[in-house]
N, C-alpha and C positions, 0 to 999 in steps of 0.2 A: 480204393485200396492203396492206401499208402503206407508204404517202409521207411519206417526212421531209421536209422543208423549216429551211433557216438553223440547220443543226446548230454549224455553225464560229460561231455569238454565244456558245455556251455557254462557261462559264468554272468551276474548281471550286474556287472560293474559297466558302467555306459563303453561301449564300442560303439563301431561302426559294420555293420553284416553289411557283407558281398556275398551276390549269389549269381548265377546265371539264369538266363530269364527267356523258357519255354513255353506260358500258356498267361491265358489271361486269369487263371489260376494259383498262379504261382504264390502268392501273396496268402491265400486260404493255406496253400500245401507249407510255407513255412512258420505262418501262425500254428499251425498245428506239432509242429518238431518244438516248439517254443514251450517252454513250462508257463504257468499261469503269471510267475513274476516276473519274469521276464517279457511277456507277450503283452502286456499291461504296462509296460514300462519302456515300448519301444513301437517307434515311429516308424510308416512305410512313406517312401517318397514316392508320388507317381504323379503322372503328367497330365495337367487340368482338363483335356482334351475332351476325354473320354471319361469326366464327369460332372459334366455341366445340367444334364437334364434327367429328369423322372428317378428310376431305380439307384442308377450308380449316383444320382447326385446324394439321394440320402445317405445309402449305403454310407460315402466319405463323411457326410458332418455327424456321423454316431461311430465313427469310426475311430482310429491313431492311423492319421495319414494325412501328410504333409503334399499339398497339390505345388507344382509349380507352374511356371507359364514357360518353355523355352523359347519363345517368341520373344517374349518381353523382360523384366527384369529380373535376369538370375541371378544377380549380385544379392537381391533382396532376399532371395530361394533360400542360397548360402547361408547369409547371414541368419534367417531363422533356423537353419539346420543348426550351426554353429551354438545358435542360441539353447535350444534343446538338447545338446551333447553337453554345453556346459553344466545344466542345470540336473545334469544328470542322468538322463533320458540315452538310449539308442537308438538307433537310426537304420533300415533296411533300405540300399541303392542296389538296384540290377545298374553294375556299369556299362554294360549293353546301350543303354541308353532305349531302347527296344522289344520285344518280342522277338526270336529269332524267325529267322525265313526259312532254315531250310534244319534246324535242327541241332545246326551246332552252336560252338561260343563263337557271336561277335566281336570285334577288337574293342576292348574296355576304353572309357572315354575316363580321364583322368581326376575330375574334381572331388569324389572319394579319397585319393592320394593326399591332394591339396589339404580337404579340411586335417584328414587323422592327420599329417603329416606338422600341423598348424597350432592343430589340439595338444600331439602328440597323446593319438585314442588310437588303441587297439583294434586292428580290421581281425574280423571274425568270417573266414569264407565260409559257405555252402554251398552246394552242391546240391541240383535235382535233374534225375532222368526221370523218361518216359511220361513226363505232362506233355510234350509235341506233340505225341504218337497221341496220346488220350482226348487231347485239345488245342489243338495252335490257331493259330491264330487265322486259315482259312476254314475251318469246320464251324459251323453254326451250331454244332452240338457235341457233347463229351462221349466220350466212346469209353468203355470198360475195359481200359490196361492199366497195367502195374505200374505204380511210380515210385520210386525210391527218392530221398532227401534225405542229406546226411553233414552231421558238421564235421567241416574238415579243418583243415590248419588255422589257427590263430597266429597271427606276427603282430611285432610293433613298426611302426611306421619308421623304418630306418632305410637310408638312400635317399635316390632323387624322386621326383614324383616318380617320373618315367621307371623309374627301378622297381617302386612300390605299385604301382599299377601293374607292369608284367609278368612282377612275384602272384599278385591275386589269380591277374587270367591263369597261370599256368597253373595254379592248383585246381583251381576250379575245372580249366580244360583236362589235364589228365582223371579227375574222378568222373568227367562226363564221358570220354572217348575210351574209359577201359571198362 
């Protein structure tokens, strides 16, 4: 049971979506808020870790999902992200860098900033509640709550990083905490 909210702000001129990052879910719950052209036209970034073998490994190569290593060479991560935002493509980052632990937003980790900031590409936030409660990331199984995802503020990448990374978290944390 998921609640869209302000699907008609989306636009599918390549940005960059920021969201905050509740469930191992998340990824399904914002393709879904995404219209066909858009969700066919835009890359999920997530961490090689957790998919190296069996389900999830297929899952990623039929997928639009950009694996990185944070172990190893992020300059290369970038630079293919870079590559896809030029060529026109977007891009979904949880600045989290994470799943959250206890339900709220973690403090955004800044290379989101960096690339739009570089591109000069439109960050696009969103917002989801109640994928925790339904699935986080200690439950071995999804439970039947309400989730809502919604798109919220679109900015251009103007200031310092540090300026454009705190402007995201805080839209995104006020539509989670009210």
């Amino acid at each position: 049971r998921v609640k869209k909210s302000d699907r008609k702000k989306l636009t599918d001129n390549p940005q960059i979506f920021v969201s905050n990052h509740q469930s191992f879910v998340d990824p399904l719950i914002l393709g879904s808020l995404f219209p066909n052209k858009i969700v066919f036209n835009t890359l999920f970034l997530a961490i090689d870790w957790y998919f190296k073998k069996g389900v999830m490994k297929l899952l990623v190569s039929n997928g639009n999902v950009v694996l990185i290593d944070i172990n190893k060479n992020i300059r290369k991560s970038v630079e293919e992200i870079v590559g896809y935002l030029k060529s026109g493509k977007s891009i979904v980052i949880f600045p989290e860098g994470a799943r959250t632990k206890d339900g709220k937003v973690a403090q955004f980790k800044k290379v989101f900033a960096i690339i739009a900031k570089e591109l000069n590409v439109d960050i696009q936030c969103l917002g989801i509640k109640g994928a925790f409660e339904a699935y986080s990331r200690y439950m071995k199984f999804p439970k039947p709550k309400k989730i809502e995802v919604a798109v919220l503020k679109k900015f251009s990448p103007e200031g310092s990083y540090d300026e454009i990374t705190q402007k995201a978290e805080k839209i995104i944390k006020e539509y989670v905490e009210n």
